[in-house]
C-alpha positions as CSV (number, residue, x, y, z in Angstrom):
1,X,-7.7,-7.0,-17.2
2,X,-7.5,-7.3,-20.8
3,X,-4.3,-7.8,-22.8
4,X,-4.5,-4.1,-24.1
5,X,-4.9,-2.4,-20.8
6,X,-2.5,-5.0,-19.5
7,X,0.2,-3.7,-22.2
8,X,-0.4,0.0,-21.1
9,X,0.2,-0.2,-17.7
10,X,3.5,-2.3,-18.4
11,X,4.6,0.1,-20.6
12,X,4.0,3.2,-18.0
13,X,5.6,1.2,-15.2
14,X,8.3,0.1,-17.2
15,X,9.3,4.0,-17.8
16,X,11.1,4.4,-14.3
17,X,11.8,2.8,-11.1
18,X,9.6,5.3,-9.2
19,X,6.3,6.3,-9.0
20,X,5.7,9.6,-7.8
21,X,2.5,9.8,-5.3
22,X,1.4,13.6,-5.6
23,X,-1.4,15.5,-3.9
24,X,-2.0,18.9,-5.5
25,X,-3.6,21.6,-3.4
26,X,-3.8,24.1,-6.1
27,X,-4.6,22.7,-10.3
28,X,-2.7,25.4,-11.2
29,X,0.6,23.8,-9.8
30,X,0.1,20.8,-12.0
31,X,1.9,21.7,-15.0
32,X,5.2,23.0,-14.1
33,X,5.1,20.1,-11.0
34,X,4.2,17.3,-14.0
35,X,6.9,19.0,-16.4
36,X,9.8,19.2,-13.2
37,X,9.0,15.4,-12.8
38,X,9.2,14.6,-16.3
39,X,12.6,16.9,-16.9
40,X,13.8,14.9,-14.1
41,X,13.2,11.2,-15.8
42,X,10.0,10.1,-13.8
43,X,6.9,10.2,-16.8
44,X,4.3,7.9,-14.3
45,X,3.1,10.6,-12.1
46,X,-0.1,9.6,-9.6
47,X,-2.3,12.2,-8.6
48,X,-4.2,10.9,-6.0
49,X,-7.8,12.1,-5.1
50,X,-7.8,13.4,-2.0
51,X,-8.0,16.9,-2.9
52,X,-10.9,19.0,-4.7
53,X,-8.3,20.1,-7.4
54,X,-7.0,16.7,-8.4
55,X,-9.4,15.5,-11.4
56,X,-8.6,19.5,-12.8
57,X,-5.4,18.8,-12.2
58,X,-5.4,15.1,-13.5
59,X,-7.0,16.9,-17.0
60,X,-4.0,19.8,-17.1
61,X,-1.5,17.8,-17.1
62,X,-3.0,14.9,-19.9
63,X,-3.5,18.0,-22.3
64,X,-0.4,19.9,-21.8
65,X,2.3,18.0,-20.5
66,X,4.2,16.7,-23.1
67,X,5.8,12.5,-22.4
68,X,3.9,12.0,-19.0
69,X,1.7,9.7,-18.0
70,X,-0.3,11.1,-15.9
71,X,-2.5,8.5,-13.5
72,X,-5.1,9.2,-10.7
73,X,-4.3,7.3,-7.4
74,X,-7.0,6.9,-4.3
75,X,-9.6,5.9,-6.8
76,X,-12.6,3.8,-3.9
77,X,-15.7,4.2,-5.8
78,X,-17.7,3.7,-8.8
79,X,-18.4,7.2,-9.3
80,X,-14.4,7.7,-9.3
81,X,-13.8,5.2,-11.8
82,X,-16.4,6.9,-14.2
83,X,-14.7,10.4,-13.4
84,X,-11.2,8.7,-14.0
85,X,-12.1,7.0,-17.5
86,X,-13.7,10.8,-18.3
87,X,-10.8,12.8,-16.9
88,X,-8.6,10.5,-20.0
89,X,-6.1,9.4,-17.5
90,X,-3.5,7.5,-18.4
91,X,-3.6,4.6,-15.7
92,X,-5.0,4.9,-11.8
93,X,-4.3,3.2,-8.7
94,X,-6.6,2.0,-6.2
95,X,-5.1,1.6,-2.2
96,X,-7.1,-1.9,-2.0
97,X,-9.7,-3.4,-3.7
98,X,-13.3,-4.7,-3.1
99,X,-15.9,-6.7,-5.4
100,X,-17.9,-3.6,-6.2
101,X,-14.9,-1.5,-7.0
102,X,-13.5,-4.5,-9.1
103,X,-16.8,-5.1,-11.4
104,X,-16.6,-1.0,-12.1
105,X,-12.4,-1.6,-13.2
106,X,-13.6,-4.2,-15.2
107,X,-15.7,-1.7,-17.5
108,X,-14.0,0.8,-17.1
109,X,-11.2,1.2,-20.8
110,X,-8.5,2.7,-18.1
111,X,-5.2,0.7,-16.9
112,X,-5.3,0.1,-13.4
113,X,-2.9,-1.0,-10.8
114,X,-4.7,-2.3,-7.7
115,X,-4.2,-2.4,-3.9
116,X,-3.4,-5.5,-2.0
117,X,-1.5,-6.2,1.6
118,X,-1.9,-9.8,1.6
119,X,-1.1,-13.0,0.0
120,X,-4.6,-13.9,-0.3
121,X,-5.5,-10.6,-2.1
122,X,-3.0,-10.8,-4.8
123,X,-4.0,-14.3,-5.3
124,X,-7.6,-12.6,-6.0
125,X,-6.4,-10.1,-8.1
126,X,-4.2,-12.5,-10.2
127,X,-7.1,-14.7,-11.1
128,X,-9.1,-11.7,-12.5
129,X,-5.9,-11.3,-15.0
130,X,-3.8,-8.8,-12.9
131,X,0.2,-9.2,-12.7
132,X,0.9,-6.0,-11.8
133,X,0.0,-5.6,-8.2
134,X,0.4,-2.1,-5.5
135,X,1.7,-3.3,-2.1
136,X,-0.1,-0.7,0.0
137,X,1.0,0.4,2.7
138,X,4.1,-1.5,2.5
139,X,6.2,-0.2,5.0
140,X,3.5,-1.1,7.7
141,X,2.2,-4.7,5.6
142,X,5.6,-6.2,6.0
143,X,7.7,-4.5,3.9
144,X,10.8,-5.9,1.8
145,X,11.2,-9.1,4.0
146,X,7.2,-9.6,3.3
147,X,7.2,-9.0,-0.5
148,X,11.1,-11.3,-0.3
149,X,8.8,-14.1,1.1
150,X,6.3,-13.7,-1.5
151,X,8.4,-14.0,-4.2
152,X,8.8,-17.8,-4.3
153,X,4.8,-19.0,-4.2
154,X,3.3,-16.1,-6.0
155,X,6.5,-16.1,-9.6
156,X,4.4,-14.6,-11.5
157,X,3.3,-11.7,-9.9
158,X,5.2,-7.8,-10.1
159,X,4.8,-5.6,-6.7
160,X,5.1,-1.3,-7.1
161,X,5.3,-1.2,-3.1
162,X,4.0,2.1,-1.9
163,X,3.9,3.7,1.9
164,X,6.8,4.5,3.6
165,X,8.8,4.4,0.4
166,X,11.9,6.8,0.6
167,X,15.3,7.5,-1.4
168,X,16.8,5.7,1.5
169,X,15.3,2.4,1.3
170,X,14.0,2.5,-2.5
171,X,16.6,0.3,-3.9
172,X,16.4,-2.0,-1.4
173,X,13.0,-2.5,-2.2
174,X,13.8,-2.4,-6.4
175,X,16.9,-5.2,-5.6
176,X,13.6,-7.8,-4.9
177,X,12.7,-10.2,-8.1
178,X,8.8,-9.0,-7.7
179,X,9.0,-5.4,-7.7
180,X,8.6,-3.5,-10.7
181,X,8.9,0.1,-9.5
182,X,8.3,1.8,-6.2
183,X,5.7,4.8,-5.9
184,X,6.8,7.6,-3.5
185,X,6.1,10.8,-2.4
186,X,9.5,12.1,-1.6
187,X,10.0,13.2,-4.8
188,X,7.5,16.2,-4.5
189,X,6.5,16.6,-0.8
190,X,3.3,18.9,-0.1
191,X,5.8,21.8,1.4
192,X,8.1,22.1,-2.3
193,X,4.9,22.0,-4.1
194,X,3.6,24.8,-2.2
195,X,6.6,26.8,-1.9
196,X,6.2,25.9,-6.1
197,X,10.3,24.6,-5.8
198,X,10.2,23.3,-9.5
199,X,14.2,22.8,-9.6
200,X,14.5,21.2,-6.8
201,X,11.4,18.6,-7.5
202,X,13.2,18.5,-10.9
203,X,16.5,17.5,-8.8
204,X,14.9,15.0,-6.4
205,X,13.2,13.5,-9.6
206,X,16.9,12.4,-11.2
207,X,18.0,11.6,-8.0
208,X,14.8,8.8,-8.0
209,X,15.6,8.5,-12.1
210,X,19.3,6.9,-11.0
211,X,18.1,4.5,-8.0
212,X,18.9,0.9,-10.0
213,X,16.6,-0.4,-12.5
């Protein structure tokens, strides 16, 4: 990755401790969900693509959400990556990584925060210039006791663990030396988005915003 993408993506996940992993149903629920996350102190919001109204989304929220940073997550093919780097995204996040996958990231002008669940793979991903790494799913890969053993051969490597990520255990996860931030989707689950809670995401947000940096 070069040192100008590198620089973005440090600067986005430097801007909180958490990540917020959203799936929108509905584009039009983007902007007031984007704006409740940012009111609430989390600017690195992930849409992920797993819904037909996420790149429409992805595009509300770069053009009228003011101070967010607005990613795509889920990103598994070449076709994405071109969408992604159209769409103007700020950063996106793929859930692993393959050679194919990699050779389109390296085109590509967008920041991007790849997947790994192993030693090996980060070791991979580090020798094509990455340092900032997702653990994915990182509940299930090992969790905090995996990414504590990890931090002692691989020193120069920063983990945003994601999967089974919750208010509960986030700091734990945060208290490591090798995590940067921790992506969740706690902070706006499907059933507030739908029931379009703003406040409440807003509240959960500041909640996450607190959690020790």
């Amino acid at each position: 990755m070069t040192s100008s993408k590198f620089d973005k993506l440090e600067t986005l996940l430097n801007a909180a401790p958490v990540v917020p992993v959203i799936v929108v149903e509905n584009a039009s629920d983007a902007v007031p969900l984007a704006r409740a996350l940012v009111a609430g102190g989390l600017p690195a919001i992930e849409i992920t693509l797993r819904t037909p109204a996420a790149l429409d989304a992805i595009t509300a929220v770069r053009n009228e959400v003011e101070g967010a940073y607005v990613g795509a997550g889920t990103v598994l093919t070449r076709e994405q990556v071109l969408l992604v780097e159209q769409a103007g995204c700020d950063f996106a996040v793929t859930p692993g990584v393959s050679p194919a996958l990699l050779s389109s990231i390296d085109d590509s002008s967008v920041p991007y925060l790849p997947g790994c669940a192993t030693a090996s793979e980060a070791m991979s991903l580090t020798e094509r210039g990455y340092r900032y790494i997702k653990f994915f799913p990182a509940a299930a890969a090992g969790g905090i006791a995996y990414l504590k053993s990890l931090s002692g051969p691989l020193p120069g490597i920063k983990f945003c663990p994601t999967g089974g990520i919750s208010l509960a255990n986030a700091v734990d996860y945060l208290s490591l030396p090798n995590v940067q931030c921790v992506g969740g989707s706690w902070v706006a689950p499907p059933a507030l988005i739908g029931s379009q809670s703003w406040a409440e995401i807003q509240k959960l947000a500041e909640e996450a915003r607190a959690l020790k940096f």
